[in-house]
Structures are given as structure tokens and as C-alpha cells.
C-alpha positions in Angstrom: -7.6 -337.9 156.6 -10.6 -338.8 158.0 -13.4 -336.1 158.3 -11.3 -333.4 156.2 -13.6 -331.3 153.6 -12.6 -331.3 150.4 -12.0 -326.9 148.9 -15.5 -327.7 146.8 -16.9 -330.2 148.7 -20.4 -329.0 151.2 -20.2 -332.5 153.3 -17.6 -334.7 154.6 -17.8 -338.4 152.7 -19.0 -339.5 156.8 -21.6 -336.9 156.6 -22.7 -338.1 153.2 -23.0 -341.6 153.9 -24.9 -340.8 157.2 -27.7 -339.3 155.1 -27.7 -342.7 152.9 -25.6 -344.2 150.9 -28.1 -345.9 148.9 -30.9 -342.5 148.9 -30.8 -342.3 145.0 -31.5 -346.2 144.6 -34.4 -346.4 146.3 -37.1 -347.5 144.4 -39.0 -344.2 145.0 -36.3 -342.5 144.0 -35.3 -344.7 141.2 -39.6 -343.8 139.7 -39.2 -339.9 140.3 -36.0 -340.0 138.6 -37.7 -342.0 135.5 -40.6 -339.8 135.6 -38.7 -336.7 135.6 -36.7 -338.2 132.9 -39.9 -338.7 130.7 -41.0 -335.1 131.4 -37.7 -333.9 130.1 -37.8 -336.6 126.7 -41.6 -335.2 126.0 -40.5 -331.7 126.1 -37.7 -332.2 123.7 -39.7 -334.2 121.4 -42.4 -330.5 121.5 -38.8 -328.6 120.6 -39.4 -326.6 123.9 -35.9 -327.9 125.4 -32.4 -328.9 123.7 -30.0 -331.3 125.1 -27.3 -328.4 127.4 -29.4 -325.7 127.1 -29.2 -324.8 130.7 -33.4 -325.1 130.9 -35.2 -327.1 133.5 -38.9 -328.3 133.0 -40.4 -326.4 135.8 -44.1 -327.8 137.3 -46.7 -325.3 137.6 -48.0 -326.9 140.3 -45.6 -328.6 142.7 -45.7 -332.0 142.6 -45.3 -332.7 146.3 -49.0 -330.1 146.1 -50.4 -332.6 144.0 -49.3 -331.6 141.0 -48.3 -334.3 137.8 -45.8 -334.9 135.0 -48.2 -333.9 132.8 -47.1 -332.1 129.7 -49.6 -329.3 130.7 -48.1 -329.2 134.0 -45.0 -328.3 132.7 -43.3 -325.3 131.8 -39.4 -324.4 130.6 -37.7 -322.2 132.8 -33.9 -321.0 133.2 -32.2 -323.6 135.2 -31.1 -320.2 138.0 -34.9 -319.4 138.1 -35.9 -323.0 138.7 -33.6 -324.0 141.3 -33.3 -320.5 142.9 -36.5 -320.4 145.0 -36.8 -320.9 148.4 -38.1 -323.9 149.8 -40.7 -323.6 152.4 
């Protein structure tokens, strides 16, 4: 059926592909992905994160304020805290 919702699903698969289909391949995307990647690797070389710990590496200063993936920029937080805040 065309247009149902899945129980779990937020969007219909129309609605999703109207926001992109290829979003995540972008090759913006595709160097925030790898850069947030390499802030993750750096922190679990420190020992500050483990592979499914349920941490994020949170940025003390936003990136999108200018802020970098700078080891000093980062922080761990609980994965709730980090992705709890409202966007404004």
C-alpha cells in the first residue's frame, strides 16, 4: 500500500525520498560523517569512549558556531544528554 506508515516508522518511504534519497551521500555529508568518525576513533584511542557504551563525543562549542573536531573541543557525554537538547 502506497503511503501507509509502518507501527515504528516517523515518515512514509514517499516522504522520505522527498527529503532526498541520496542526503547521506553527498559529499558534504559523506566529510562530516568521516570527520565525526575520526573524533569518535581519537577519543577511543584516549580510553575516554568504548565501542557500545551508549556515549556520544559531544562539542563544546557547536560546530555549526564555529566550533572544530578538535580533541579539545570534545567532550563524552551520555548518548540521552547529547541528543536530548533542543535545537534552536
Amino acid at each position: 500500500m502506497a503511503g501507509k506508515r509502518s507501527p515504528t516508522a516517523h515518515r512514509t518511504k514517499e516522504q522520505m525520498r522527498a527529503e532526498g534519497v541520496n542526503y547521506g551521500g553527498t559529499e558534504e555529508q559523506k566529510k562530516n560523517r568521516a570527520a565525526r568518525n575520526r573524533a569518535r576513533a581519537a577519543a577511543e584511542k584516549a580510553g575516554k569512549v568504548s565501542k557500545g557504551d551508549g556515549k556520544d563525543i559531544d562539542h563544546k562549542k557547536m560546530l555549526k558556531d564555529g566550533g572544530s573536531y578538535a580533541l579539545s573541543n570534545t567532550r563524552v557525554e551520555s548518548r540521552h544528554k547529547n541528543r536530548g537538547w533542543n535545537k534552536k
